[in-house]
C-alpha positions as CSV (number, residue, x, y, z in Angstrom):
1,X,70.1,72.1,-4.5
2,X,67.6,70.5,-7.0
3,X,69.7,67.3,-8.7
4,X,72.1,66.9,-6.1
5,X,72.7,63.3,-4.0
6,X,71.9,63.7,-0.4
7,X,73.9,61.2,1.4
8,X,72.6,58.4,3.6
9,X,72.5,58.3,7.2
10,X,72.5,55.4,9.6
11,X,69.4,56.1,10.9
12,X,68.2,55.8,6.5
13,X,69.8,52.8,6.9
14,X,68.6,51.5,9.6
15,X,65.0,52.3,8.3
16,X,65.1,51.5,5.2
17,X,66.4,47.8,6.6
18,X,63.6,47.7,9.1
19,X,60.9,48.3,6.3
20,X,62.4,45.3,4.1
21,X,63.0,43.0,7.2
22,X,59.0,43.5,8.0
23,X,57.9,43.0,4.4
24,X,59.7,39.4,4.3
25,X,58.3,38.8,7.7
26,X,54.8,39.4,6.6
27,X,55.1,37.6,3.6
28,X,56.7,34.7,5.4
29,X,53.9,34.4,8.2
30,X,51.3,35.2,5.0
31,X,52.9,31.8,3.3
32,X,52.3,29.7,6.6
33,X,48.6,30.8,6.8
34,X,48.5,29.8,3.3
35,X,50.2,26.5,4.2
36,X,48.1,25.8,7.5
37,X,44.6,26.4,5.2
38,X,45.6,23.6,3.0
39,X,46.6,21.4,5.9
40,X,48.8,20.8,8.9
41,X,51.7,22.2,9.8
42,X,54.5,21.2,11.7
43,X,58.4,21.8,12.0
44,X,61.4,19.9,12.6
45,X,63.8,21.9,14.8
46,X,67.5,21.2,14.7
47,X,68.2,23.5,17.6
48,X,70.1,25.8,15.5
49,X,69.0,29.4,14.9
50,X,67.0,28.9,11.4
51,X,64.8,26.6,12.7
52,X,63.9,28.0,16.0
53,X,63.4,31.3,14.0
54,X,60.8,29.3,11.7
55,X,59.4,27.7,14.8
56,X,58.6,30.9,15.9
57,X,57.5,32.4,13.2
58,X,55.0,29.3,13.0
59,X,54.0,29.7,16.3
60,X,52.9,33.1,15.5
61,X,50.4,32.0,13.2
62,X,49.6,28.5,14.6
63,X,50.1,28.8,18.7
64,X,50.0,25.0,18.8
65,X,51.5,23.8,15.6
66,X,53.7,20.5,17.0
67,X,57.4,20.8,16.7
68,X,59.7,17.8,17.0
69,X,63.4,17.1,17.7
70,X,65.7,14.0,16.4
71,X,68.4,13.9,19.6
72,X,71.4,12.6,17.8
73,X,72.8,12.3,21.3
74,X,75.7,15.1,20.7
75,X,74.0,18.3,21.1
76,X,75.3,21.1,23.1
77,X,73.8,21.3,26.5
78,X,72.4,25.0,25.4
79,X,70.8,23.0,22.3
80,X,68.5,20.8,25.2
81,X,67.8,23.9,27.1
82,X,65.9,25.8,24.1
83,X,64.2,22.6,23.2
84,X,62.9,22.3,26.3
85,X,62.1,25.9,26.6
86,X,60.2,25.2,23.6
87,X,58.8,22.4,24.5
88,X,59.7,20.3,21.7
89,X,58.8,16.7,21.2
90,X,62.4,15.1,21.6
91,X,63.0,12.0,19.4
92,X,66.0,9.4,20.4
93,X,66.8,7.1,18.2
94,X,66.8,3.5,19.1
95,X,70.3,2.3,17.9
96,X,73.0,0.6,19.5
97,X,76.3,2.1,20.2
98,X,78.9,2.8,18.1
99,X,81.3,0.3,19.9
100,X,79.1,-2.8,18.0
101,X,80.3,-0.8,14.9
102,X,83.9,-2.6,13.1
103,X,85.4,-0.1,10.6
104,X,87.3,-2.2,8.1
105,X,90.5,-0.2,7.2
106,X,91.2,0.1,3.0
107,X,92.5,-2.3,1.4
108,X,95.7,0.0,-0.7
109,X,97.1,2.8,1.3
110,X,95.6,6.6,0.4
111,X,98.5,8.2,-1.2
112,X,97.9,12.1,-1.4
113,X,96.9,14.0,-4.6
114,X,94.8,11.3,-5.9
């Protein structure tokens, strides 16, 4: 009947997400051609899922735009695996470890609610 609400269906919702996730995908990959006519492009990738998302999305557009990795030294063995996968430029730091560190304890007791 003319003015009534036909309700949504999963599959309306489903579609209607799937247009919207495309559009920010396009515009997304359309910002990082923008970005790679200007200059290079490159990514640091934390291993996490935003980055490797945005390293792929990069990829997409710029097969071998570099992609680095600073290896704190405490990462998940999965985290390696997808950097490697990736092959992503690992950086170690050159530090020395912790047990050179002396933590000085403070000087008045913490009291709680201070």
């Amino acid at each position: 009947k003319a003015g009534q609400v036909k309700a949504a269906t999963f599959g309306d919702l489903a579609h209607a997400r799937t247009r919207g996730f495309e559009t920010r995908v396009n515009r997304a990959l359309a910002t990082i051609e923008q970005a790679a006519s200007i200059g290079k492009v490159g990514i640091s990738v934390s291993g996490g899922k935003d980055s490797l998302v945005l390293l792929d999305l990069i990829r997409q557009v710029i097969p071998d735009a570099p992609a680095s990795f600073y290896d704190s030294g405490c990462e998940y063995p999965s985290t390696y695996e997808v950097i490697a996968h990736y092959g992503i430029e690992t950086i170690k730091p050159n530090a020395e470890p912790a047990s050179h560190f002396h933590v000085t304890p403070p000087s008045l007791p913490l009291r709680a609610g201070r």
